[in-house]
Steps between C-alpha positions, in 0.01 A plus 500: 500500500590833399425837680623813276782679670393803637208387687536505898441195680146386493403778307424352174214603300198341509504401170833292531340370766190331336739369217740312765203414698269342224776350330678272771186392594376385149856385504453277817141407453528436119164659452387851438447776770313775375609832507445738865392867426839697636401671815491857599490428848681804715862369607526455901736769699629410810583837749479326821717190556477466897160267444424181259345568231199385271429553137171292411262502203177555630322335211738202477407165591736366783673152347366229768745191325869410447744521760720742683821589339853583729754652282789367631800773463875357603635576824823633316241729253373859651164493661451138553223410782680415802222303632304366215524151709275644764238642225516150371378390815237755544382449175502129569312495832219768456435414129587106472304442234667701277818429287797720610785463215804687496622626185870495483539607136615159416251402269428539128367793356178337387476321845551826610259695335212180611619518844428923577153438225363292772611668830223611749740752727909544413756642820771682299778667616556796321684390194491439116316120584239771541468518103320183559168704530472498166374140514310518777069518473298826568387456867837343622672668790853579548640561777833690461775551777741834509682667657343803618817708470521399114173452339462592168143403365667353185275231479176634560426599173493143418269378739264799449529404073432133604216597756669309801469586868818643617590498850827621640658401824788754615779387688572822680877338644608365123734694295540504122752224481431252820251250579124575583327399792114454578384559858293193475211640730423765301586326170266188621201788540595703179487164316161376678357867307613390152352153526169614589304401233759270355412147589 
């Protein structure tokens, strides 16, 4: 995949989107997907990064199938999750009927592509395996986790073109550079918010 130079990251137009979009899926699915209108939908601004925050399409069904997708970062890469063991656990106790896969970027493309197309909620630390959205179905959620210190929004224009719920989960002790950290009490509640109306 190709992304003209000049274009910041996840700012690509809509457009380019659709054409990446439609085409890996026909490509993956070996059957036609027909065309989404390109959206006009305002782009979200973030001014206050002390609180969690929640971008959600109001008129967007909330995906109630597939399972919940860790991306899994190295611990020698920037911004891996520190704990993603104990939100494995969470995950696994409170919702135990529910898959939880993590995605290590070991896969195939087209594996890939079929693994984020059936996803019901994806934890992400901020990162490019956050281009994934482009995959995902309108009504999945997304939970992304930053640092507070260096969030950029890049990849909300994504979610907002692909009409997934975006939720992000600031780290308020994580630099740029080091590993991210949930407080698992308030994650565990933050999370409990996103699945309403997921299973």
């Amino acid at each position: 995949m190709f992304v003209p130079r000049g274009i910041d990251c996840g700012g690509a137009p809509p457009s380019l989107l659709e054409q990446i979009h439609v085409k890996a899926l026909n490509f993956v699915y070996n059957r036609s997907t027909p065309p989404k209108p390109y959206l006009s939908l305002p782009l979200p601004v973030v001014l206050n990064k002390n609180h969690n925050i929640t971008f959600q399409h109001k008129n967007v069904t909330r995906v109630k199938a597939g399972p919940i997708i860790i991306i899994s970062r190295s611990i020698t890469r920037p911004r891996h999750l520190k704990n993603e063991m104990e939100i494995m656990h969470f995950l696994s106790k409170e919702y135990s009927a529910i898959p939880v896969v993590f995605f290590l970027s070991n896969i195939s493309l087209i594996d890939t592509i079929a693994m984020f197309n059936s996803a019901r909620v994806v934890i992400a630390p901020h990162g490019a395996g956050q281009i994934h959205l482009l995959w995902m179905r309108q009504g999945t959620a997304i939970i992304e986790i930053s640092p507070a210190a260096s969030f950029n929004g890049c990849f909300q224009p994504i979610a907002t073109y692909r009409q997934v719920h975006s939720y992000i989960y600031f780290d308020p002790h994580a630099s740029g550079r080091g590993g991210l950290q949930v407080n698992m009490t308030n994650f565990s509640q933050f999370f409990r918010e996103v699945m309403q109306g997921r299973y």
